[in-house]
Phi, psi and omega in degrees: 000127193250148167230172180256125155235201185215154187245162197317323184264017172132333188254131177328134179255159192232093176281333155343314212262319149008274184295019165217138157315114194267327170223076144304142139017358220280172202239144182102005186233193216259358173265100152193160217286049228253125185296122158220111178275069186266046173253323175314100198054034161344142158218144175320297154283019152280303202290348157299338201273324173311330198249345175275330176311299196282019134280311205280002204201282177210131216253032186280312177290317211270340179276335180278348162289329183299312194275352171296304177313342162280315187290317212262332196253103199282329150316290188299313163314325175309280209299002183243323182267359188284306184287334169278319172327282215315311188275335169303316190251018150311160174252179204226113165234176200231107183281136146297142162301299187227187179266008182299179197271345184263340174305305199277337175302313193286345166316278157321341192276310234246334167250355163271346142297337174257003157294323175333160159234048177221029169279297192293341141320293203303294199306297191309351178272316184302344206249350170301333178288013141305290168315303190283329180092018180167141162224141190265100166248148204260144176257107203265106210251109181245153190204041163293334169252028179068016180221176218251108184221134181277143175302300188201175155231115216277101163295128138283108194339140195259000178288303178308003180216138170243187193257151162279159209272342162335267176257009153079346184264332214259153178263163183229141156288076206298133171226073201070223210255019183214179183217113195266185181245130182301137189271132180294161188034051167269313218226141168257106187271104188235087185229156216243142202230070175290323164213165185295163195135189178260132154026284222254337175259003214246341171292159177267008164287355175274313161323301167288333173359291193303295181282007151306327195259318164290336167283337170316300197297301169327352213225303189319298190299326176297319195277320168310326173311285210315310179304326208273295176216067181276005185228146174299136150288099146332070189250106126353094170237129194232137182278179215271306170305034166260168183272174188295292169298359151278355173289327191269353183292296180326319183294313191256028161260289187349286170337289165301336208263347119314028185205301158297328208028043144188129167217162170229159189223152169329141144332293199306343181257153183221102166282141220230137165220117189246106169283114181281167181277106152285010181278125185112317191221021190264346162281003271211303192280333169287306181303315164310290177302353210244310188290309163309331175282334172278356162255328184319313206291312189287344183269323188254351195248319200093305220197180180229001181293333188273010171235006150213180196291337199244153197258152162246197184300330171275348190310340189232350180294182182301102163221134202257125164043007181140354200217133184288132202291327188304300167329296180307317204289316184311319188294310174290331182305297211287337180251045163238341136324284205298314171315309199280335171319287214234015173250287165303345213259310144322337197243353179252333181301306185296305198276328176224033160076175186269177191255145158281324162214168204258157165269182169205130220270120196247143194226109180167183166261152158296136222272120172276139187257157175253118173271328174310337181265326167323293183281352171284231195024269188330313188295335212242334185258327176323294177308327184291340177112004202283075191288164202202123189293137168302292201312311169329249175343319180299303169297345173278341213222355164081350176277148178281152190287133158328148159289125188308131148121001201273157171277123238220099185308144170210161168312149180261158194267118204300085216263136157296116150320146153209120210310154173293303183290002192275164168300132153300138200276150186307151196273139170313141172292166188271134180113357232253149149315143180291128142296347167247172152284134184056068119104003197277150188273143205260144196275199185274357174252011155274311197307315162292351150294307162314327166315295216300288132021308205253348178262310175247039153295324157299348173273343199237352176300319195269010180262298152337309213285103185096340170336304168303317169298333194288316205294317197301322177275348172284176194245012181182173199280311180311308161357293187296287183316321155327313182285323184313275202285352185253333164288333172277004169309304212279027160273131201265097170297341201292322190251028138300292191316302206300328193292311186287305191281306177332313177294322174298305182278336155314331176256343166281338185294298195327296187281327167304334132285353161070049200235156143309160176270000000 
């Protein structure tokens, strides 16, 4: 059955033009792989001119500026490969559209290509557009069995593509003296929005730029400190008659003797080593970089407790490895769009036409539960009337249901003290009812409760009696109190106290003689 397809905006697809790469490598044309270093003597007004060129006109210094800052600045390459790292090794699952049998086929087609395991290589090159504000990956298409499956997915240097001067969105291919438009169901488009805006602005090497270029200066000047006075100063002292040569001879023992550590001079001569005072300022230049590194870390990470010693607010906050849980979830949303757009949505169209609906490639964690506070909850509403499914639980705390026949954990059983001197309890009357189950003998604070029990249920009865019903009819919490307060109005305190001090003294008599109650 032959179709027409389209790709998610709209343009016609050329599966012909498909099976050959549109921007391989070549050599004499304008994509190749060519050294340009615009970091190598930066200045604050070259880098305004970089960031303004790559909007308005060609954004080729500033992604090669992007890319220095990875190589050059070994923070910002950690905390920028941590944040791609983070979201590439998540795990990937795959919804089927529906429960029909070709759905779950088209599923399958579609988790055994993101199953691979240089899938996850692929995403941090799609994810380079964390940094750059876009990544162009080319989809190398094979259709050797007759069916339509990607080889791989190719990154392509993003210095090979500009934006149209229109709308600033559509990405271009450079071919010379033209700029083509990317062939549908090609190409994996990927740009990353650190703030709303184009492209080209959205990436965080536009952020940092700036404090990339002020720790450059900072790193120049701490190794000039370090040089000028990281050594004692060398002073050469000569008597008021020496000769010209014994001055330079003197001079060029100074001299060597920061290289050499040995030289020798005439008696009559003397060397000096004057250690300079570093008090106050010698840390000056490490506190400037420690801090510049600590706004990188907050631009590319969210926080900083995991890349120094001093905790901020996040320090106990959500952060999965190194990355602020919010962040990671944002991260994982947007390329799990760009995927099901411009991956799945190509790879189900060529091999089974287009769909009405779609699978969809889901990027993320399984929703973590705190199971100590899940069983503290439970253990306290259960006893409350609170049903709660076992499977539930189970599953929720990761255990599998036991198994028939399996040996099965239980509370250990709690052992009753038993005093050395107490009485044995007196033998049943003839007639007289067990009080326990299965025959167990009940001790002296049960038994002394029950006294207690039996003495003020007439004082508490007329209060209890009908209680329940009243409560059950009220229509509020005010109801309630009300009925409350109007029954214990009628409680005799007097002879609750009395009640109350006889028992304080009865358990106290028990323990001062070392008796049953």
């Amino acid at each position: 059955m032959a179709f027409t397809w389209y790709d998610a905006f709209g343009r016609k697809v050329d599966t012909a033009a498909l099976k050959e790469e549109q921007a391989a490598p070549t050599i004499g044309s304008v994509r190749l792989h060519n050294a340009h270093h615009p970091a190598a003597g930066l200045t604050p007004g070259r880098l305004a001119q970089i960031l303004r060129s790559s909007i308005d006109s060609d954004p080729e210094d500033y992604l090669a500026l992007a890319e220095d800052m990875e190589e050059r600045d070994p923070h910002y390459g950690s905390v920028l490969f941590t944040r791609k790292a983070q979201v590439a090794g998540l795990d990937i699952t795959v919804e089927a559209a529906g429960d029909d049998a070709k759905s779950v086929e088209i599923a399958d087609m579609v988790r055994q290509f993101v199953g691979r395991d240089e899938f996850e290589v692929e995403l941090r090159d799609i994810l380079d557009a964390t940094g750059k504000g876009f990544s162009c990956t080319e989809i190398l298409w094979d259709t050797s069995e007759g069916q339509w499956r990607p080889k791989r997915l190719a990154w392509r240097d993003p210095r090979w593509f500009v934006f149209d001067q229109v709308s600033g969105e559509t990405p271009l291919l450079r071919n010379g003296g033209s700029n083509d438009p990317l062939k549908p169901f090609g190409w994996i488009f990927h740009s990353f929005k650190a703030k709303s805006g184009l492209p080209i602005r959205g990436g965080l090497a536009r952020a940092v730029a700036w404090t990339f270029l002020f720790k450059s200066f900072t790193v120049k000047d701490w190794a000039i400190f370090c040089e000028a006075y990281g050594q004692p100063l060398r002073l050469g002292k000569y008597d008021a008659g020496a000769s010209e040569a014994d001055k330079e001879k003197l001079l060029e023992a100074v001299t060597n003797i920061g290289t050499d550590y040995s030289a020798i001079v005439p008696v009559s001569m003397a060397i000096e080593f004057i250690k300079a005072d570093l008090a106050g300022s010698h840390d000056l230049y490490e506190k400037r970089a420690d801090w510049l590194d600590r706004q990188t870390s907050k631009v590319v990470l969210g926080q900083t407790s995991t890349t120094d010693a001093q905790k901020g607010s996040y320090a106990v906050g959500k952060v999965h490895d190194g990355v602020r849980d919010d962040i990671e979830k944002a991260d994982a949303k947007s390329l799990r769009g760009t995927l099901n757009r411009d991956l799945v949505r190509p790879l189900v169209d060529l091999n089974y036409g287009p769909q009405e609906k779609y699978p969809k490639v889901c990027i993320g964690r399984p929703d973590e539960v705190d199971v100590e506070a899940l069983v503290k909850n439970v253990t306290m509403l259960v006893p409350l009337g609170l049903p709660v499914s076992k499977k539930s639980m189970l599953d929720k705390i990761g255990l599998p249901e036991p198994k028939a026949g399996e040996e099965l954990l239980v509370a250990p059983k709690a052992a009753v003290p038993i005093h050395p001197n107490a009485n044995p309890e007196p033998p049943l009357k003839p007639g007289q009812a067990v009080n326990s189950v299965g025959g167990v003998k009940r001790d002296a604070i049960e038994r002394a409760a029950d006294a207690m029990l039996a003495d003020w249920m007439p004082l508490v009865s007329p209060i209890v009696a009908g209680l329940e019903t009243e409560i059950a009819a009220a229509s509020s919490v005010d109801d309630v109190k009300g009925l409350l307060a109007k029954r214990f109005a009628g409680l005799d305190a007097a002879a609750m106290t009395e009640l109350l001090a006889n028992s304080a003294f009865a358990a106290r008599l028990a323990g001062v003689v070392d008796d049953q109650l």
